[in-house]
C-alpha positions in Angstrom: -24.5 32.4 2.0 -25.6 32.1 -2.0 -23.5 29.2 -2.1 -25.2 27.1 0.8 -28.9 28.3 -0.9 -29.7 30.7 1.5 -31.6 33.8 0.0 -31.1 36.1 2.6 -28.0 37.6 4.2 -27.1 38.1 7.6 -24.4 40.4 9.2 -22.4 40.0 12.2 -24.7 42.2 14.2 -27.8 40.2 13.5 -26.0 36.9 14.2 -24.5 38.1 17.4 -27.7 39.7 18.8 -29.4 36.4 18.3 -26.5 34.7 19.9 -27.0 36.5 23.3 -30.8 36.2 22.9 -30.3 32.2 22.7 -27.9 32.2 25.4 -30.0 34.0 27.7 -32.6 31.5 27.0 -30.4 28.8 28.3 -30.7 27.4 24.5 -26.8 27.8 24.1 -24.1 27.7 26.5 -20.9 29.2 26.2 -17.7 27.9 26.9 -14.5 30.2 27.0 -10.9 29.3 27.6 -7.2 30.0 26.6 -5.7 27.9 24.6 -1.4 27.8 24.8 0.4 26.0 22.3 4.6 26.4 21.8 4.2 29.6 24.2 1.7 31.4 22.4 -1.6 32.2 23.7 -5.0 32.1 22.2 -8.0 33.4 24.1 -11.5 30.5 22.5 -14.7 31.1 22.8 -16.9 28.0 21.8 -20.6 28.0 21.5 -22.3 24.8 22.0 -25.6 23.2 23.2 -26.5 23.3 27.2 -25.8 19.7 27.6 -22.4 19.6 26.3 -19.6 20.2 29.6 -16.1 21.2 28.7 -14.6 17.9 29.6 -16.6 16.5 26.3 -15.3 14.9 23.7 -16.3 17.2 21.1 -14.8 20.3 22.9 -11.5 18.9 23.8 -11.7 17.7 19.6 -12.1 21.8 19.2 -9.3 22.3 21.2 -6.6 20.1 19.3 -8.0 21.7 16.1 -6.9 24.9 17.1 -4.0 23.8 18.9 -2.7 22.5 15.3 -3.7 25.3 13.1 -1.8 27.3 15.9 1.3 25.4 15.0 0.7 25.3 11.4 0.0 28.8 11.2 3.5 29.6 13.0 4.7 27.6 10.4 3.3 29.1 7.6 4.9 32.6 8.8 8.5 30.9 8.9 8.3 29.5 6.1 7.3 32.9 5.0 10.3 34.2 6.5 12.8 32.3 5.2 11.2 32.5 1.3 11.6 36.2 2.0 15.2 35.7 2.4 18.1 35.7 -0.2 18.5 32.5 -1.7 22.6 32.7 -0.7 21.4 33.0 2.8 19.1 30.4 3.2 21.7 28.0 1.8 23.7 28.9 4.6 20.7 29.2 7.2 20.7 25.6 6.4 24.4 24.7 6.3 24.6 26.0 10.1 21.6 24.2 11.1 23.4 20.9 9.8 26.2 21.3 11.4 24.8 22.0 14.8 22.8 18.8 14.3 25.9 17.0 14.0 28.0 18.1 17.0 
């Protein structure tokens, strides 16, 4: 919050109770929804202004952000995986793969 020049600090609490008081004022809307990408499942809640609908642009935009770091985040943890391995078998990991490519 320093770094964006605001003096003050606010904590979840604070931001959440003003949430609900904004969306019980009908100056937010919420939109929730589960988002599946390669069998996983991701309950999203997105908080937007009262005029935007779900079948907007900018929410179904939202939606393909998350579907992607969903994808690249599954990534990420093979790729974890396989560093975490021996290098001797992870050669061979990718030996296999090759020749079930090929047949």
């Amino acid at each position: 919050e320093e770094k964006e020049g605001f003096c003050g600090m606010l904590d979840k609490k604070s931001v959440m109770r003003l949430l609900q008081e904004m969306i019980s004022e009908g100056q937010v809307k919420v939109i929730k929804t589960i988002v599946i990408q390669d069998g996983m499942e991701k309950p999203v809640v997105l908080y937007v202004e009262p005029s935007i609908s779900p079948t907007d642009g900018i929410v179904k935009s939202a939606i393909e952000q998350i579907k992607f770091k969903m994808v690249r985040g599954k990534d990420g943890e093979v790729k974890k995986e396989k560093e975490q391995q021996p290098k001797k078998l992870r050669e061979e990991n990718t030996i296999e793969g090759d020749l079930e490519k090929t047949t």
